[in-house]
C-alpha positions in Angstrom: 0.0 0.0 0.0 3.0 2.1 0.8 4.3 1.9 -2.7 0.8 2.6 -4.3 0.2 5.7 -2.1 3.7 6.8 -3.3 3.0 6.4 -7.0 -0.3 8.5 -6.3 1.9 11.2 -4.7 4.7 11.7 -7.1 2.0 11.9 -9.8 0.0 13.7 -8.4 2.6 16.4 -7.5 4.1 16.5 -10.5 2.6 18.5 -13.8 -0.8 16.9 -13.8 -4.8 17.7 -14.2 -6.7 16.5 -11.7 -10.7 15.3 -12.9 -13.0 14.6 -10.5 -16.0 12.4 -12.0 -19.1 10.8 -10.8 -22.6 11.2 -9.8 -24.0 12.7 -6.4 -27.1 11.1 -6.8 -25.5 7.8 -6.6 -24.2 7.1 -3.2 -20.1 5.7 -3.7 -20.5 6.5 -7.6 -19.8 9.9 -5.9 -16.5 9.6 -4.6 -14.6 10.9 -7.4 -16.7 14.2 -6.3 -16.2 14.4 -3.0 -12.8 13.8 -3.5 -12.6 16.6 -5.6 -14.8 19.5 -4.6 -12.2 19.1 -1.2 -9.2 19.4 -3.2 -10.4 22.7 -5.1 -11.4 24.0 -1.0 -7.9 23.5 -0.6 -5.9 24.5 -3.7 -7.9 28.0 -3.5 -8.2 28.6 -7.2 -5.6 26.2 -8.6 -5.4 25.6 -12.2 -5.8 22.3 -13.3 -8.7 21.2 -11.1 -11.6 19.6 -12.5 -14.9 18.9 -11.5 -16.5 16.9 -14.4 -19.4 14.9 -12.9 -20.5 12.3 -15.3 -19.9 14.3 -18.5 -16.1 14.6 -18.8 -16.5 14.9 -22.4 -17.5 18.4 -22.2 -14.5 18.9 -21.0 -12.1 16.6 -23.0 -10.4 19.2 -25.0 -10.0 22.2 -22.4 -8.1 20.0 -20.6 -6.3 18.1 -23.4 -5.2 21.8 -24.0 -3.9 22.5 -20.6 -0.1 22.6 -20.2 0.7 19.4 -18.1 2.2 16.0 -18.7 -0.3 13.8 -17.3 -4.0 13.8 -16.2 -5.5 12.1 -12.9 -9.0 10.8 -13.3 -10.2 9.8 -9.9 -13.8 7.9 -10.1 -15.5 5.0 -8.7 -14.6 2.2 -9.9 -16.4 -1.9 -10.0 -13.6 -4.4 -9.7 -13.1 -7.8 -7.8 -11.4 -6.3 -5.0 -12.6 -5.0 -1.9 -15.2 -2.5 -1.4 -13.0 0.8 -0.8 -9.1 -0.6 -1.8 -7.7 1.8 -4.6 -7.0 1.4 -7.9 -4.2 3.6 -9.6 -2.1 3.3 -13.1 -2.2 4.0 -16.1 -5.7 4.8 -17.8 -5.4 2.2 -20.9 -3.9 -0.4 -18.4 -6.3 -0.5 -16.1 -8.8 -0.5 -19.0 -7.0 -4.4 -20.1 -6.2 -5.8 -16.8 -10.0 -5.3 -15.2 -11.1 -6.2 -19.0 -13.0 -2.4 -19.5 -15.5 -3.0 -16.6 -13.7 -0.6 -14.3 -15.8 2.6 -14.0 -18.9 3.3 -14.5 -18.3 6.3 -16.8 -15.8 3.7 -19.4 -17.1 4.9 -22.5 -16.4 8.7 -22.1 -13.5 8.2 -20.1 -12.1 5.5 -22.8 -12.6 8.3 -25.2 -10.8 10.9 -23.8 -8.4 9.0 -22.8 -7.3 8.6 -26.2 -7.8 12.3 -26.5 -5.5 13.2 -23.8 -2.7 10.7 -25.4 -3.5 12.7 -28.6 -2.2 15.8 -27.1 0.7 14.2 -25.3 -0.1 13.6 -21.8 -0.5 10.4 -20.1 -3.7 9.9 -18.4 -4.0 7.8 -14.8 -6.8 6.5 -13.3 -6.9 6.6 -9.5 -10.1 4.7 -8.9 -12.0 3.4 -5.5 -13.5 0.2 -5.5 -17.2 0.5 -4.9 -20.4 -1.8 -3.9 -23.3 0.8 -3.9 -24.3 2.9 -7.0 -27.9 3.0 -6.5 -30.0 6.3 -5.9 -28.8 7.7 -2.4 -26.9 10.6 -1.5 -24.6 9.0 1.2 -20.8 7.5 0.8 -20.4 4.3 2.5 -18.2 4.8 5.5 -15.4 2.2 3.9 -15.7 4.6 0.9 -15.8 7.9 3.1 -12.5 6.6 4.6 -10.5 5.8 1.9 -11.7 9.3 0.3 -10.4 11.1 3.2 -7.2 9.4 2.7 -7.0 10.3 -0.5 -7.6 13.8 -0.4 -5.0 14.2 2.4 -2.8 12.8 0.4 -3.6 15.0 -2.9 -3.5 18.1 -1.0 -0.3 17.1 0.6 1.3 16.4 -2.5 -0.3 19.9 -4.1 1.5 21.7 -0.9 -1.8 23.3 0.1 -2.1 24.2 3.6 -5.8 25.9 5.4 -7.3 26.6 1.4 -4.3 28.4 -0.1 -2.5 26.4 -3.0 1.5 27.9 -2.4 
């Protein structure tokens, strides 16, 4: 877990996008959300920030334009691990290894993907396992939990300290 956590962080504090999707109206589908609306209260008004929700393709080519090297997708993900473990690597590796079942936003996030790699960066997915995607407006506590670690962990690596990005 160590090493995983580490990846995340050098990643994530390199030159890198960071797109928040899901759905709020679907209890852990929301966790790419959550995760994200606290990074932005932390980074202030940060570039590079994005809040998608379930339509990252309206979005695709701002941030395909942005100057970075890579882009971080964080979303919920389905995969035969435990409910809350994290998923991290590569976008189009993660696609093959879970066998394109991982989130439940694949299509659009397949697509720009390849969009991204279009224009040069390298896009990751950083994905928590989920059990519950049906109507609710609640995170699961195992969810909630690795969420929090998550986002201390981003805003760590972003430098951020009490909503100012430095």
């Amino acid at each position: 877990m160590n090493t995983l956590l580490s990846d995340i962080r050098n990643t994530v504090s390199g030159s890198c996008c960071l797109v928040g999707m899901g759905n709020f109206l679907k209890s852990d589908d929301a966790v790419g959300l959550y995760i994200i609306e606290s990074v932005k209260k932390a980074a202030g008004n940060r570039e590079g920030i994005y809040n998608v929700e379930d339509v990252i393709e309206a979005y695709v080519f701002k941030i395909a334009e942005l100057d970075c090297d890579s882009v971080v997708v964080i979303d919920a993900v389905k995969a035969d691990a435990e409910t809350g473990s994290i998923i991290f690597g590569r976008l189009e590796d993660e696609f093959e290894e879970l066998g394109g079942t991982l989130s439940t936003h694949k299509l659009a996030l397949k697509m720009s993907g390849r969009i991204f790699s279009e224009h040069n960066k390298v896009t990751y997915l950083l994905g928590v396992v989920v059990d519950n995607t049906d109507f609710g407006a609640e995170l699961s506590q195992t969810v909630r939990e690795t969420a929090d670690v998550l986002i201390k962990l981003i805003i760590d690596a972003l430098n951020c300290e009490k909503g100012v990005g430095k």
